[in-house]
C-alpha positions as CSV (number, residue, x, y, z in Angstrom):
1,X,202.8,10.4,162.5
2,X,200.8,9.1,159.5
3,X,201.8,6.1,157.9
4,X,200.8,6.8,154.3
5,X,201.0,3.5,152.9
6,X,198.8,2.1,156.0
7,X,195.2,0.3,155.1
8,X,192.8,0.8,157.1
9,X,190.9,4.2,156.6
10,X,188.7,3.5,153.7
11,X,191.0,3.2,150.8
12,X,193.0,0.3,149.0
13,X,194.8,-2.3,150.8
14,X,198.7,-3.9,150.2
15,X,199.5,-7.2,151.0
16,X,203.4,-7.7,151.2
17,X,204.0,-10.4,148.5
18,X,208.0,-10.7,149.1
19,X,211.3,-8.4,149.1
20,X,213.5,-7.4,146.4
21,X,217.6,-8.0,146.6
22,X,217.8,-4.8,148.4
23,X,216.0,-6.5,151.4
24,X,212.6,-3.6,150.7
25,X,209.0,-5.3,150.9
26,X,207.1,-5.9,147.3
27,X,203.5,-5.2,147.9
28,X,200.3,-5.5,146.1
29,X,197.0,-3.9,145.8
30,X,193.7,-5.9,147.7
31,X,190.7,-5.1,145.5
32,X,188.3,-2.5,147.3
33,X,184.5,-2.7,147.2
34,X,183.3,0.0,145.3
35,X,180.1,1.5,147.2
36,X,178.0,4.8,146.2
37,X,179.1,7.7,147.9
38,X,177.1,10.1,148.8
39,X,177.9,13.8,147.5
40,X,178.1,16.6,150.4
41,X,175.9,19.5,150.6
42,X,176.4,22.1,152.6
43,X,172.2,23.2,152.9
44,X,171.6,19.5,153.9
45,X,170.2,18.7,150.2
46,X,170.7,15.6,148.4
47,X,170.3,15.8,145.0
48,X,171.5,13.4,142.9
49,X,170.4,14.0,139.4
50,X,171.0,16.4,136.1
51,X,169.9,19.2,136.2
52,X,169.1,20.4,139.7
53,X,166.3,17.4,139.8
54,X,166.2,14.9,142.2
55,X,165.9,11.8,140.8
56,X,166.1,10.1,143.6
57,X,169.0,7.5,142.9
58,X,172.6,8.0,143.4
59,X,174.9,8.3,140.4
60,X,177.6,6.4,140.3
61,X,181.2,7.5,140.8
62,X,183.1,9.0,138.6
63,X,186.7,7.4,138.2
64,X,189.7,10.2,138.3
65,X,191.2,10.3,134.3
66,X,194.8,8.9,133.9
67,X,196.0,9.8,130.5
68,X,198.8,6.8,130.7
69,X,196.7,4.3,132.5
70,X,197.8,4.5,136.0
71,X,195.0,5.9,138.4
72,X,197.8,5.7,141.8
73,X,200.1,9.2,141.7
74,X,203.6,8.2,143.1
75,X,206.0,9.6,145.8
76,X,208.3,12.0,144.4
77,X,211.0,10.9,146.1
78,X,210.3,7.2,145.6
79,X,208.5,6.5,141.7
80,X,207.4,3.1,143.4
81,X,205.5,3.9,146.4
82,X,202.1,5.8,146.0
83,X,202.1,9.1,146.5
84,X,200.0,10.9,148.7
85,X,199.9,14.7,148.6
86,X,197.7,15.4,151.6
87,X,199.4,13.2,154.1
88,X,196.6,11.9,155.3
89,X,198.3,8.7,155.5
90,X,195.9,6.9,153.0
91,X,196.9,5.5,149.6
92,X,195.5,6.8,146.9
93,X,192.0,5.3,145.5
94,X,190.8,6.1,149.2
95,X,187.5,8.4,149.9
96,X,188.4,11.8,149.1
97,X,189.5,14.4,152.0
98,X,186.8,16.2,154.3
99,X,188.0,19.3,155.6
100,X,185.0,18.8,158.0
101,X,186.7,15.8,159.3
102,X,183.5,13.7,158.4
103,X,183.8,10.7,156.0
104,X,182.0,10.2,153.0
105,X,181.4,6.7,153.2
106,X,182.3,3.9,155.9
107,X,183.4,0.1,155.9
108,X,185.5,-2.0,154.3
109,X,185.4,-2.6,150.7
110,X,185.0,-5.6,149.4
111,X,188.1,-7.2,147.3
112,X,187.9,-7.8,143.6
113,X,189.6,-10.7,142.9
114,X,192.1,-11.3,140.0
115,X,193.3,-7.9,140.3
116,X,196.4,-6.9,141.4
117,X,198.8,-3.7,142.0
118,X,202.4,-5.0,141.2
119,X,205.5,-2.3,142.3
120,X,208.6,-3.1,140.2
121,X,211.7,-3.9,141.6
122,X,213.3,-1.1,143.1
123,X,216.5,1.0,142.5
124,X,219.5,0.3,144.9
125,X,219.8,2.2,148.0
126,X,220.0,5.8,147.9
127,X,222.3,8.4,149.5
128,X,220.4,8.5,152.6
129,X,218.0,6.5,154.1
130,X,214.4,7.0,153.5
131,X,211.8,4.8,155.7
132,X,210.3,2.3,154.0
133,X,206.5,1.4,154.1
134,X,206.0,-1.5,155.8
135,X,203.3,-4.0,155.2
136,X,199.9,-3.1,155.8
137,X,198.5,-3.9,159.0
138,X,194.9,-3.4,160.5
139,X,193.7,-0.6,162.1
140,X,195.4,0.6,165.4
141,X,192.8,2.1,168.1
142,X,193.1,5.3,168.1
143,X,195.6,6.6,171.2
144,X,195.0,8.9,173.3
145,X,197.4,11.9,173.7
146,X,195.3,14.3,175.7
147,X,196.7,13.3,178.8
148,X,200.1,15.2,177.1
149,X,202.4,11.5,176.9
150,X,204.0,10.5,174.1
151,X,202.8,8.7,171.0
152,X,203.6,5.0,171.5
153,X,205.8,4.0,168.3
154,X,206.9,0.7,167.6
155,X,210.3,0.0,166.0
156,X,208.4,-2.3,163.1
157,X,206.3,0.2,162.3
158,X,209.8,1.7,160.1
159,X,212.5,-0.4,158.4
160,X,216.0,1.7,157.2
161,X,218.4,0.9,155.0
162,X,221.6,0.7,157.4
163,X,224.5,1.8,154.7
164,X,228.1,2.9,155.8
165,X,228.3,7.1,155.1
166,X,231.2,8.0,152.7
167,X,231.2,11.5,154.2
168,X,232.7,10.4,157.2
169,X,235.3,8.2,155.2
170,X,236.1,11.5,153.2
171,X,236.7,13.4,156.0
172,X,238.8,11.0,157.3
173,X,241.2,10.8,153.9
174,X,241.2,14.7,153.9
175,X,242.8,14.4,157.1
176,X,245.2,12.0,156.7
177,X,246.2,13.6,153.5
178,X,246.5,17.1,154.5
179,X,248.4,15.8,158.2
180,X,250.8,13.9,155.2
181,X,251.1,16.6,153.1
182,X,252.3,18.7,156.3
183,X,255.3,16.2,157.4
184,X,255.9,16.3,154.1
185,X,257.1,19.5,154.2
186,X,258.2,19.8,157.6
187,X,260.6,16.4,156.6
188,X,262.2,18.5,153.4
189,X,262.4,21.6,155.5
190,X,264.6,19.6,157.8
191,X,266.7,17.7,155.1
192,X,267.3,21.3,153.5
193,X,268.4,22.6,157.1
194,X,270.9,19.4,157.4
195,X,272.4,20.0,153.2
196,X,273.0,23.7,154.1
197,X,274.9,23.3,157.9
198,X,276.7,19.9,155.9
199,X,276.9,22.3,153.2
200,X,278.9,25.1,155.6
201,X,281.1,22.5,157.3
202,X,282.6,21.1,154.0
203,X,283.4,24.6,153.1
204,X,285.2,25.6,156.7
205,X,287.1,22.3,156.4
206,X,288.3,23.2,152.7
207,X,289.2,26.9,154.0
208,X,290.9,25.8,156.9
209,X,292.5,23.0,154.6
210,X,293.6,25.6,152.1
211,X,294.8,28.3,155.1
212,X,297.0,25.3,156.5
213,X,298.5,24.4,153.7
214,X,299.6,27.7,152.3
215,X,301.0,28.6,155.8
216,X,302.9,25.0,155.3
217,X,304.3,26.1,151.9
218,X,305.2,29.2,153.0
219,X,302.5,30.9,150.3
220,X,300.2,32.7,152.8
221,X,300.2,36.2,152.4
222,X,301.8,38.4,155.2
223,X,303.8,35.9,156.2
224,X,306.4,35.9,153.9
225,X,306.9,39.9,153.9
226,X,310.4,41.2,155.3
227,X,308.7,42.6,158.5
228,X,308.8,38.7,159.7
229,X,312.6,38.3,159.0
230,X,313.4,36.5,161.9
231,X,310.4,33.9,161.2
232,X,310.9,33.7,157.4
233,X,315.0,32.9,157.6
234,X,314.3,30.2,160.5
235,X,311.5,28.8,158.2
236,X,314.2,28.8,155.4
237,X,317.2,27.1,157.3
238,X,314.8,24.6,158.2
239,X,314.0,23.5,154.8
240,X,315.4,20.8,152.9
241,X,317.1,21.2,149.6
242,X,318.8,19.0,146.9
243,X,320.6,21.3,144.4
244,X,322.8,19.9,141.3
245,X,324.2,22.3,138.9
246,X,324.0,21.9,135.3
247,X,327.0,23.0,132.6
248,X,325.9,23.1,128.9
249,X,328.9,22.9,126.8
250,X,328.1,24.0,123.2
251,X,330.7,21.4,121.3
252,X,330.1,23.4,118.0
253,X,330.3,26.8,118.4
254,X,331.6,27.1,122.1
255,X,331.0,28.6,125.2
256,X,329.1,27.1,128.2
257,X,325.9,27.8,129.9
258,X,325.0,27.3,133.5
259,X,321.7,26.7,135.8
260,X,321.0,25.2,139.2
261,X,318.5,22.2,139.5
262,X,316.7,23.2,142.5
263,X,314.4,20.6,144.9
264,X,312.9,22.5,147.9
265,X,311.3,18.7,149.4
266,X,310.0,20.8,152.5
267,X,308.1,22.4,150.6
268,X,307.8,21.0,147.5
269,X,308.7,23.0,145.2
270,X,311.2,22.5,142.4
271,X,313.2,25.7,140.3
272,X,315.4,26.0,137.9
273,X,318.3,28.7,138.9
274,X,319.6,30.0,135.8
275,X,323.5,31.9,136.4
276,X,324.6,34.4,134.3
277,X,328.3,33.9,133.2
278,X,329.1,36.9,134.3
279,X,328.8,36.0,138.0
280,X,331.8,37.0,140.2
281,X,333.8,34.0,141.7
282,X,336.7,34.1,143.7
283,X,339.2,31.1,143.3
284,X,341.4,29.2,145.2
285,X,344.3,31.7,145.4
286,X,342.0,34.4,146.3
287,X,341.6,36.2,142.7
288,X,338.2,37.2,141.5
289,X,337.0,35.6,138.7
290,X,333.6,34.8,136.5
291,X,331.6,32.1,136.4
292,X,332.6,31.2,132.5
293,X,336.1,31.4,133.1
294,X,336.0,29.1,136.6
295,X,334.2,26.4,134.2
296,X,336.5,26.5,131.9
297,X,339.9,26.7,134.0
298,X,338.7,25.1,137.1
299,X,336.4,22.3,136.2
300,X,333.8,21.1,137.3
301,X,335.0,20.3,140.9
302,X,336.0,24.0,141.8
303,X,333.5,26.1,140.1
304,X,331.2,24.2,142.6
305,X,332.9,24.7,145.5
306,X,332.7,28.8,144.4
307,X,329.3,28.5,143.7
308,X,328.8,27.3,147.4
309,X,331.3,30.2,148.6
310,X,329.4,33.0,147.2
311,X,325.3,31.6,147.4
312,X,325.9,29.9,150.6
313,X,324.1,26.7,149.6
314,X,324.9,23.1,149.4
315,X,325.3,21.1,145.8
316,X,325.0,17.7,146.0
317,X,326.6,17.1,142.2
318,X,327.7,18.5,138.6
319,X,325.9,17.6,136.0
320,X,327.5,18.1,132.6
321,X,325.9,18.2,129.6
322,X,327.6,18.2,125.9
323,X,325.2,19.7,123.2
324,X,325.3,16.3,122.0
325,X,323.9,14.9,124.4
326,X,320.9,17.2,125.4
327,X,320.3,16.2,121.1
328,X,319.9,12.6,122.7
329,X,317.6,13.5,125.6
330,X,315.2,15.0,123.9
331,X,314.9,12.4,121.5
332,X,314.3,10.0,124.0
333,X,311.9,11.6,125.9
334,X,309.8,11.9,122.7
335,X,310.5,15.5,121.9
336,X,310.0,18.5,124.0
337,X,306.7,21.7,123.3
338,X,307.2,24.8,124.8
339,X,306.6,28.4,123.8
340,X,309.2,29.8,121.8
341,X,310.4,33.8,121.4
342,X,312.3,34.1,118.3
343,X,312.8,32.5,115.0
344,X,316.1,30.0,114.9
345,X,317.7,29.5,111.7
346,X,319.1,26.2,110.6
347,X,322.8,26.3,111.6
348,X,323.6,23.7,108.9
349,X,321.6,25.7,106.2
350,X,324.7,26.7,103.3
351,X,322.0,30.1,101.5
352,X,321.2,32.8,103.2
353,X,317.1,33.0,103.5
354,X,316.6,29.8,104.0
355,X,313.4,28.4,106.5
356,X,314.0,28.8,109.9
357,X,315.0,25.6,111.6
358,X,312.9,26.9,114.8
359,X,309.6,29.1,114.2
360,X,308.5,31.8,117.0
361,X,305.2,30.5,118.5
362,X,302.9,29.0,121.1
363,X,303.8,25.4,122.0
364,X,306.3,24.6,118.9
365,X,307.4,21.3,119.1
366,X,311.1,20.8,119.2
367,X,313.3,17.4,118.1
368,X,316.4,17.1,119.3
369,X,318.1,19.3,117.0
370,X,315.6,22.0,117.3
371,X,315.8,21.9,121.0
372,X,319.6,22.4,120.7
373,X,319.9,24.9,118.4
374,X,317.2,27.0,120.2
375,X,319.3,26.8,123.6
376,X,322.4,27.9,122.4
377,X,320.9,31.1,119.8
378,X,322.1,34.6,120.8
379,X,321.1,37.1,118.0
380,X,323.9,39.7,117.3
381,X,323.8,42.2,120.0
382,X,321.9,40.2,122.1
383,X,322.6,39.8,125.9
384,X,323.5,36.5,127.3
385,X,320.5,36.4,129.3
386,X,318.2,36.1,126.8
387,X,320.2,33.3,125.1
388,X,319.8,31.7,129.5
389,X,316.2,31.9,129.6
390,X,315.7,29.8,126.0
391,X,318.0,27.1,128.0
392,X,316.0,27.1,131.1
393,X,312.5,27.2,128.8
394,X,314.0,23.7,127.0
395,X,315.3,21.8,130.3
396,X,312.0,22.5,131.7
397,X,310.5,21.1,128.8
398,X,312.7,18.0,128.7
399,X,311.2,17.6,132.4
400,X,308.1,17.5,131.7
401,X,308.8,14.4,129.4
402,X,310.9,12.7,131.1
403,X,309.9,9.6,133.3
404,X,308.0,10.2,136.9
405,X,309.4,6.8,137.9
406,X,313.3,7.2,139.5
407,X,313.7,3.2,137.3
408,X,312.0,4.8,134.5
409,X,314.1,8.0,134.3
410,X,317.2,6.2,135.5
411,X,317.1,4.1,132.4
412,X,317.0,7.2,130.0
413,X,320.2,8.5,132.1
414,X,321.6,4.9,131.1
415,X,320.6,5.2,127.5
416,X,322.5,8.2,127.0
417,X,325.7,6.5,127.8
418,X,327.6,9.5,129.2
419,X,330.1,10.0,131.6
420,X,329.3,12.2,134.9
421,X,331.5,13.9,137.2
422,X,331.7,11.6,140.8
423,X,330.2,11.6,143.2
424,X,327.2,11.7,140.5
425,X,325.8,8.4,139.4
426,X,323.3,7.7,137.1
427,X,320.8,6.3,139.3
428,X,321.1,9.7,141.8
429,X,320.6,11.5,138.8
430,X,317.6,9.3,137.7
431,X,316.3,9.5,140.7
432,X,316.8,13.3,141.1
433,X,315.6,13.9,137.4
434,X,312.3,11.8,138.3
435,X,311.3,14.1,141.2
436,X,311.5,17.3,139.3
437,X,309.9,15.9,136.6
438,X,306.8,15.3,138.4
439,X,306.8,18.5,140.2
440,X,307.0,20.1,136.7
441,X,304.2,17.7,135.2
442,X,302.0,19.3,138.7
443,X,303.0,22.5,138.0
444,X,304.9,22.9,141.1
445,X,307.9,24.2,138.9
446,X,309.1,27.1,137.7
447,X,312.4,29.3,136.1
448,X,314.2,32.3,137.6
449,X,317.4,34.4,136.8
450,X,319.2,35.0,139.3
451,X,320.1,39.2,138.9
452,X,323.9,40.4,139.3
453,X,325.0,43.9,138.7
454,X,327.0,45.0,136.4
455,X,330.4,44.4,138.1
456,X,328.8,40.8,138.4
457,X,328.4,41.0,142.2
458,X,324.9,40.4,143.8
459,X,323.7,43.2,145.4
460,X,321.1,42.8,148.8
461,X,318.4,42.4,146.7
462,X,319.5,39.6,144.9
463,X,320.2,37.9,148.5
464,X,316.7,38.3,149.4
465,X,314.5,37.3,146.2
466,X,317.0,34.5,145.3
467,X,319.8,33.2,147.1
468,X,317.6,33.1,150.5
469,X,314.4,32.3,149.4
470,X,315.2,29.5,146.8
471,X,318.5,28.2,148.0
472,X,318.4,28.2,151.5
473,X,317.9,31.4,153.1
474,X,321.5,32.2,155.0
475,X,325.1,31.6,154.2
476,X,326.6,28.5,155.0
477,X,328.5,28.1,158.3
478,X,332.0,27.2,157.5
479,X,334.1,24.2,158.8
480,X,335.6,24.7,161.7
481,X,339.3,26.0,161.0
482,X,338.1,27.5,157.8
483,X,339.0,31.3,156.9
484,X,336.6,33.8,157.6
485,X,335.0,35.2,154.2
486,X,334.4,38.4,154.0
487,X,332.8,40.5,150.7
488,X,334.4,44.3,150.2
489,X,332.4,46.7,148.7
490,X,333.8,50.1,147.3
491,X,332.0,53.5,148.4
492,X,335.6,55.2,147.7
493,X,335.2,56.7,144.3
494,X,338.8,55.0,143.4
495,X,338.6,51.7,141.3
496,X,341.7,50.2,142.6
497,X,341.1,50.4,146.4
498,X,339.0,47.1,145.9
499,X,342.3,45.3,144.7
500,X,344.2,46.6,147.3
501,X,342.0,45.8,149.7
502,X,342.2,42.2,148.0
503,X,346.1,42.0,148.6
504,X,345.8,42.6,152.2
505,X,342.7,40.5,153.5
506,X,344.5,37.7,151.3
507,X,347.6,38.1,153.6
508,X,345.9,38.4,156.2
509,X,344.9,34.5,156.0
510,X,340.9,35.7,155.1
511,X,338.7,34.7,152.1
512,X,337.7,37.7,149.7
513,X,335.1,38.1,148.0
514,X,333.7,40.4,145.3
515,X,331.1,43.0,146.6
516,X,330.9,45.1,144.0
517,X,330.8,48.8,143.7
518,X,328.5,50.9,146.0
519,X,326.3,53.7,144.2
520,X,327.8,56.5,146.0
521,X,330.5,57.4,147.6
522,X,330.5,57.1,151.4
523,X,332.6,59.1,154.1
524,X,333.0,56.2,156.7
525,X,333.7,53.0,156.0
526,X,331.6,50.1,158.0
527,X,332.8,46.6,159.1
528,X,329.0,44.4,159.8
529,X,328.7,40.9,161.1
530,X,325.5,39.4,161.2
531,X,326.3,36.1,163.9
532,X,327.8,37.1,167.3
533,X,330.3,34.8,166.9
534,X,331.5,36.6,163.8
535,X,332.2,39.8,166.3
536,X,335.4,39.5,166.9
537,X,336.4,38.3,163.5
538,X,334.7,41.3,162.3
539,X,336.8,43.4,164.9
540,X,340.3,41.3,163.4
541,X,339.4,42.0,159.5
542,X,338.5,46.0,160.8
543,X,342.5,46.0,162.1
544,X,343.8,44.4,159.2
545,X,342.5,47.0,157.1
546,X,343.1,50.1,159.4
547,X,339.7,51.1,159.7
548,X,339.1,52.1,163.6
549,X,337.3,49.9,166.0
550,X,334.3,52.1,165.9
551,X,333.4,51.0,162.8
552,X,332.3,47.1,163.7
553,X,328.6,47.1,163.9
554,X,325.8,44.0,163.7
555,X,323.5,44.3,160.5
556,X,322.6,42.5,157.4
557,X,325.2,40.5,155.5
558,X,324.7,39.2,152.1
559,X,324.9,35.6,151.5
560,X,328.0,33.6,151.0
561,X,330.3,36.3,153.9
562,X,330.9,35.9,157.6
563,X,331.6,40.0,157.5
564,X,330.7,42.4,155.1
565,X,333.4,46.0,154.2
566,X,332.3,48.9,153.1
567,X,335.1,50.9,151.9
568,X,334.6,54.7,152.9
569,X,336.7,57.9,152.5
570,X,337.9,57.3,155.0
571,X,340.0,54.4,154.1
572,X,344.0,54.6,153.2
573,X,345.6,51.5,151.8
574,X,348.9,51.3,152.3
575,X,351.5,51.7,150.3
């Protein structure tokens, strides 16, 4: 290996004259004695002069032209250190190259003193570590390497920068990043995993929340159809009810209007009933009668107890209301909105044409006067139902306004200073009032008519959509040493076989009670219990009538009877 900054083979000298920062010798050049050199010739002449003449001294050398002054050529790859293109090891200023391997002059040349090389103060350390030239040293015997060993190299013969490499360090942080960035992503794959199953479970507990509770209420479909009779009417009888009945008395132009205050608290559920007036009743002696005409004879007292005879439920109280003082109530409740259908004129207005007192429309508000003069209106010709509904539409509304608190609402019951029918107080009412009012506020209440035919008997129909789903599913058992109450329907074709039939069950220490009229006529005539126990009171009503034991069967009776007559053909009153 050459050493090209190494003295010793004929050309300049360094002398190491300190380091820089960077820990790198600072050299300088050792003055060379300049000594003629004689020229080669390859025929073995030596002539010296111009011309082709020998003149027989030698000339002198000719320096090597530097157009900027500086006669030493520099490394490349270091500006600072002298460059030497051959590799020969020597610095440049030496004897020139002989490919012959002869040299042109030898010795030492002599130093020129005052003259010095000086290499400025090098750059900082590079990417990679170049070997540095160390300081010049005398020559080295040559070594031998014929005998094939290696060249003996000694460790101060180079000096390296020692510098950490980034590369490594880079590698390193690419590494760690990209083993980051990859947890990353496994860590949100698995939080996205965990949202979605949390995700799934919320929604099977809000299904199966939802599922529960409409199969609580009673709401989930299938399960309410009349293939599960059995399992709907035990679910019915098991359910709680508090039913008060309402009269309102129209003090001005006459006439009453009925409805049933219903509060299912099994499931709950709240309803206003609303009763037509013609409703068959059947009073104490036995005699059918209508709902109106039991209000107005038999008070308040008896028209209950028929309304229990014939709908088979249980109410807890009468609640009558003077036009007056439903006025009051709505006042105090801060007037009432609700939807109105029909225009309501002023029934204190003295010219024909005048502004209506109520307007038809979406969510009209109503005052107390409003509200009662939209209850009681019946256009001419109008049915009686129609006038029902707009009653029902404003009691609903006053519960929406009223009080949610049983103190609250008991107070407003105090405030209108009225008189109730015992065993009604006003703090039962309060507190009765307060509970539907908040199941109307929740929209857990609603209105229904309850249908009667013509004849104003309920027909089977009837028993099923209202009187035994809203009030309680199956006629009420009566006290012990109670008459048996049976309904007679006529399938005869004659009208007065019904009152006959009437005459003789009365007799006959039974309750009677109006079935109506059958829509044909019918050849046999049918005596059904539905309650084993019934069987042989069934059999006892069959032989007061004269119909033949054959004709006591077990079916379907409407609500309000023990046993239900069908009058055929077949039967004969007597005479």
């Amino acid at each position: 290996m050459n050493d090209r900054y190494e003295a010793g083979y004929g050309g300049d000298q360094y002398e190491i004259v300190g380091y820089d920062e960077y820990g790198r010798p600072v050299y300088q050049q050792v003055p060379a004695q300049q000594t003629p050199q004689q020229g080669y010739d390859p025929y073995g002449r030596q002539d010296y002069g111009y011309g082709g003449y020998d003149t027989g001294q030698q000339p002198p050398a000719a320096p090597s032209y530097d157009p900027y002054g500086d006669q030493t050529p520099h490394d490349p790859r270091n500006p600072y250190v002298p460059y030497d293109p051959y590799g020969t090891g020597a610095p440049q200023g030496s004897d020139p190259y002989d490919p012959y391997g002869q040299a042109a002059t030898s010795g030492q040349q002599p130093r020129v003193t005052g003259q010095s090389a000086h290499i400025p103060q090098q750059p900082g350390p590079a990417q990679e570590a170049w070997p540095q030239p160390q300081a010049p040293r005398s020559p080295q015997p040559a070594e031998d390497h014929s005998s094939g060993g290696e060249p003996d190299y000694r460790t101060e013969q180079f000096a390296f920068v020692e510098e950490p490499d980034g590369d490594s360090e880079d590698v390193i942080d690419w590494l760690k990043f990209t083993e980051n960035r990859t947890e990353r992503r496994e860590e949100a794959r698995r939080r996205a995993r965990s949202r979605v199953i949390a995700l799934l479970v919320v929604l099977a507990l809000v299904a199966a929340g939802g599922v529960g509770y409409l199969w609580y209420a009673g709401k989930l479909p299938g399960l309410s159809s009349s293939g599960t009779k059995a399992g709907t009417a035990t679910a019915a009888g098991a359910q709680k009810r508090d039913v008060i009945v309402v009269h309102l008395h129209n003090t001005g132009k006459g006439g009453t209007s009925t409805a049933l205050l219903v509060d299912n608290t099994t499931t709950k559920q709240g309803t206003t009933v609303l009763l037509p007036n013609s409703l068959a009743l059947t009073d104490d002696s036995g005699s059918t009668t209508t709902l109106a005409k039991s209000v107005d004879d038999d008070g308040s007292s008896g028209t209950r107890d028929q309304l229990d005879t014939v709908l088979g439920t249980s109410i807890q109280g009468t609640w009558r209301l003077d036009t007056p003082y439903l006025q009051n109530l709505v006042d105090l409740v801060g007037n009432i909105e609700i939807d109105t259908d029909t225009d309501v004129p002023d029934p204190d207005a003295k010219k024909k044409g005048a502004s209506p007192l109520v307007h038809r429309g979406k969510a009209q508000t109503l005052s107390g006067k409003m509200a009662v003069a939209y209850a009681t209106y019946r256009a001419p010709g109008e049915a009686q139902n129609a006038q029902l509904e707009r009653f029902g539409q404003v009691m609903q509304g006053v519960l929406r306004k009223i009080s949610s608190d049983p103190s609250g609402a008991t107070v407003t019951v105090q405030t209108l200073a009225q008189i109730l029918d015992p065993p009604l107080t006003d703090k039962d009412l309060g507190t009765f009032l307060a509970k539907l009012a908040d199941l109307a506020k929740g929209g857990d209440y609603r209105t229904a008519l309850l249908p009667v035919q013509t004849d104003g008997t309920l027909s089977a129909r009837t028993s099923d959509s209202v009187v035994k789903d809203i009030l309680g599913g199956t006629a009420k058992s009566p006290d012990a040493g109670s008459a048996v109450r049976v309904s007679v329907q006529n399938a005869t074709g004659v009208k007065d076989d019904t009152e006959k039939a009437r005459v003789v069950l009365l007799n006959g220490g039974f309750t009677f009670l109006e079935g109506g009229t059958a829509s044909g006529a019918q050849p046999a005539s049918t005596v059904t219990y539905a309650d084993a126990a019934d069987k042989e009171s069934a059999s006892e009503v069959a032989k007061t009538l004269g119909l033949p034991a054959g004709s006591v069967r077990k079916g379907t009776v409407s609500s309000g009877a023990d046993v239900l007559v069908v009058l055929g053909q077949d039967y004969k009153p007597s005479s």
